[in-house]
Every structure is written in structure tokens, then in C-alpha cells.
KOLKESE-205661 format. One line per field, with one value per residue (C-alpha): x, y, z. Coordinates in nm, 2 decimals. Layout:
c1 [X / ...]
c2 [Y / ...]
c3 [Z / ...]
% end
This chain:
c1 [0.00 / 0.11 / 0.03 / 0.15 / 0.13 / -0.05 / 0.23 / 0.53 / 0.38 / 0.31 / 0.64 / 0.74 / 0.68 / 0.61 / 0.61 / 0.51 / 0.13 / 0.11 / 0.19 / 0.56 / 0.44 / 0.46 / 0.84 / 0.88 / 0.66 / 0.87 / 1.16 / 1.12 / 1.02 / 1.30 / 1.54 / 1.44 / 1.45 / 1.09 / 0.98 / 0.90 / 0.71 / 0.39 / 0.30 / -0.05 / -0.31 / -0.52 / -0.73 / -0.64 / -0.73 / -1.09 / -1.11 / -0.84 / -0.45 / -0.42 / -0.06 / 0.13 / 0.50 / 0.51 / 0.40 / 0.70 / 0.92 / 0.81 / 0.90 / 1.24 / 1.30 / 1.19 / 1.33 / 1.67 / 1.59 / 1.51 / 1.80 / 2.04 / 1.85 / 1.83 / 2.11 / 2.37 / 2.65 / 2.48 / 2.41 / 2.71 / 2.93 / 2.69 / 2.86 / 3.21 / 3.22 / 3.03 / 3.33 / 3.62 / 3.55 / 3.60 / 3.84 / 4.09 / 4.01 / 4.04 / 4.36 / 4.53 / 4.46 / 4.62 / 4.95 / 4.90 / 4.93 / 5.20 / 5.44 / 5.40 / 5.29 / 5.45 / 5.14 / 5.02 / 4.62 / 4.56 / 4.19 / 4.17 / 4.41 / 4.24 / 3.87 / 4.02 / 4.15 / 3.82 / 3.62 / 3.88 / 3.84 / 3.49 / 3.47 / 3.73 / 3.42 / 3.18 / 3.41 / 3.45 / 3.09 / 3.03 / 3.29 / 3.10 / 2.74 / 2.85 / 2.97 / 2.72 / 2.43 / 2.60 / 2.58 / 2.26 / 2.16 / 2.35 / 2.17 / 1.84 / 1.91 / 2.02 / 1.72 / 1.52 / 1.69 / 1.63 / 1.27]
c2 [0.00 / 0.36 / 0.72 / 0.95 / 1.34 / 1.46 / 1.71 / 1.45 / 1.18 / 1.43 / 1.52 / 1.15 / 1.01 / 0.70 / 0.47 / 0.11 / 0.01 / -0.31 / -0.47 / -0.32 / 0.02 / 0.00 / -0.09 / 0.22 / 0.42 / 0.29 / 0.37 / 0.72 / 0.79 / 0.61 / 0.77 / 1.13 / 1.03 / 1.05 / 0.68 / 0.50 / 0.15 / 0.17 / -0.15 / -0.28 / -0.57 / -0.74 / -1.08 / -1.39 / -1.28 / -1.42 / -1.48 / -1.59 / -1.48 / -1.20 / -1.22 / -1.45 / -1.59 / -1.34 / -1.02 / -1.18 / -1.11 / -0.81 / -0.66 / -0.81 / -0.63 / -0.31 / -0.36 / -0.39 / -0.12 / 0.13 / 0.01 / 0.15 / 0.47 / 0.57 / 0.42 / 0.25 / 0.31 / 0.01 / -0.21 / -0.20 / -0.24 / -0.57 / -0.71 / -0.59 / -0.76 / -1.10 / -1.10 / -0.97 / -1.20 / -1.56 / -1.35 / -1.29 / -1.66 / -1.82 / -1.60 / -1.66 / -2.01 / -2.08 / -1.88 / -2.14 / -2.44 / -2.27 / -2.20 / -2.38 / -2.68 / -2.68 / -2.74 / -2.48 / -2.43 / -2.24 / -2.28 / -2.17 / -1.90 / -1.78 / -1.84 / -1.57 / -1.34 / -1.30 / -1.26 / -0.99 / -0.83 / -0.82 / -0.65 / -0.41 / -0.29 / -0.26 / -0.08 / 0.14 / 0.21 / 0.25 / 0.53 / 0.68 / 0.63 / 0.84 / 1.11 / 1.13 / 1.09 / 1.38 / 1.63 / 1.53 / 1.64 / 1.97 / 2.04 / 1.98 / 2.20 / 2.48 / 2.42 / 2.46 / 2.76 / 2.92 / 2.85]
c3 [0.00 / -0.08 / 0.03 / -0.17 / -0.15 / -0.48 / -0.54 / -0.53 / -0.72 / -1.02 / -1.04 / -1.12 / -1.46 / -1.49 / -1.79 / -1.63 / -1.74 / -1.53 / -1.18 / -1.23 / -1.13 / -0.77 / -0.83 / -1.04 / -0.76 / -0.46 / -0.63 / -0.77 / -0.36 / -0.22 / -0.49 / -0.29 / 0.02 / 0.10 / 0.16 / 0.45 / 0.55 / 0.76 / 0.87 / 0.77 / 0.86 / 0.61 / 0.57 / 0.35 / -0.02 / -0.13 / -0.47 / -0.73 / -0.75 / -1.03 / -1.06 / -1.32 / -1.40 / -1.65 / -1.41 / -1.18 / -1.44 / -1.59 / -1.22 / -1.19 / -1.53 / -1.44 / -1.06 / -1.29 / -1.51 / -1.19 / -0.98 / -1.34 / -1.35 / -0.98 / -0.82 / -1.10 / -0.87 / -0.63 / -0.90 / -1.05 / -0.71 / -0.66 / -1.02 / -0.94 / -0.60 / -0.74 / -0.98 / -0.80 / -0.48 / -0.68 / -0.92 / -0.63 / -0.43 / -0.79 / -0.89 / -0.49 / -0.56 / -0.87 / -0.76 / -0.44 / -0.64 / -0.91 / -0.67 / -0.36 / -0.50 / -0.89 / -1.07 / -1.32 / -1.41 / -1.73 / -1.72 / -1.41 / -1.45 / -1.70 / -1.56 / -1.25 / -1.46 / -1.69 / -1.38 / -1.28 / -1.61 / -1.59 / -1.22 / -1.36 / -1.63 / -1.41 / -1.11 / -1.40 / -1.56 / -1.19 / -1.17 / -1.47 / -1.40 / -1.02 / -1.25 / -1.45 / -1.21 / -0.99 / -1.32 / -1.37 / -1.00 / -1.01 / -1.31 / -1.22 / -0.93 / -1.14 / -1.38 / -1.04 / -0.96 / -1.29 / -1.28]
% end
């Protein structure tokens, strides 16, 4: 359940049609700072389920698609650290066996330093999305201003 002021939520636009718009509502709130969870009773639902498989994944898609557009800087830290975690364990591992044991793993080798490669992207499009994101802000404020 939501309670929105009248004011705020006009200032949002939305584009989702479907069950994915209270994602895309909690997120443009919770993106200015201005959510909060207010507990709530209700009964057991009477009647039939409305939602499907495919309304589950139209709101992991546009779950995604907000997380990029509000907060990229989270999303992409969540991929850099799932890759750079194994990278490093696999990487440690296989200089382990190469030189304290004297047995050499290409695939594996190569496996860790993929992974590395690919937290090294998204550290970086993380490093740019911040920058971006932060001119977009001090813009919008000086659009306020203006106006």
C-alpha cells in the first residue's frame, strides 16, 4: 500500500502500465529520500490470485531497469564484487598451487582473470554512471533555480 502526497507523485513520470508500477513508484520515492514503511493488517485474499510468472518477471525487469536509472553506482558495485571476490580466491589459488605446490592451471588462471576483467568494467561504468548521475543532479538544481 502507498500514500502518496498529490504534489510528489506528479512530479514522477512513470512509464510502467502493469503490476511493475509499484516498483517504479517505490523507487522514484526512495530515490528522494521520502519513503517509509507503515505496517498494515489485512485478511487472507478471497477470490483468485491476479498475478502470473510473466507479471514476476516483468517486475524483476523493471526492478533492474530502476536500480540503473536511480542508483547504477549500487548495481554496478553488486557485479564488481560477485566477480572480484572468486576472481581474487580463484587467482590466490592458482598462484597457491604454481608455486608452492609446482602445478600450473591455465583454465583456471584464466577463468580468474576473466572474472577480474569483468569486475574491472563494471568498477569502472560504476565510476562513470556516479559522475554522471552527480551532473545530472546539479543540473536539475540549477534548472530549479532558474525557474
Amino acid at each position: 500500500m502507498y500514500l502518496l502526497r498529490t504534489q510528489k507523485i506528479r512530479e514522477v513520470q512513470l512509464t510502467s502500465t502493469s503490476f511493475d508500477v509499484e516498483v517504479e513508484i517505490a523507487c522514484a520515492m526512495a530515490a528522494n529520500g521520502e519513503i517509509t514503511q507503515v505496517p498494515i493488517s489485512y485478511q487472507k485474499r478471497l477470490g483468485k490470485q491476479k498475478l502470473r510468472t510473466r507479471d514476476g518477471t516483468r517486475i524483476l525487469s523493471t526492478l533492474f531497469w530502476m536500480a540503473n536509472y536511480f542508483n547504477p553506482v549500487l548495481l554496478y558495485g553488486v557485479i564488481t564484487s560477485l566477480a572480484a571476490i572468486p576472481a581474487a580466491g580463484i587467482l590466490l589459488w592458482v598462484l597457491y598451487q604454481r608455486f608452492v605446490v609446482g602445478v600450473w592451471h591455465s583454465g583456471y588462471a584464466l577463468f580468474g582473470v576473466m572474472l577480474f576483467l569483468l569486475a574491472s568494467q563494471a568498477a569502472a561504468v560504476s565510476l562513470v554512471s556516479l559522475l554522471i548521475k552527480r551532473s545530472e543532479q546539479r543540473l536539475f538544481r540549477q534548472l530549479r533555480k532558474v525557474s
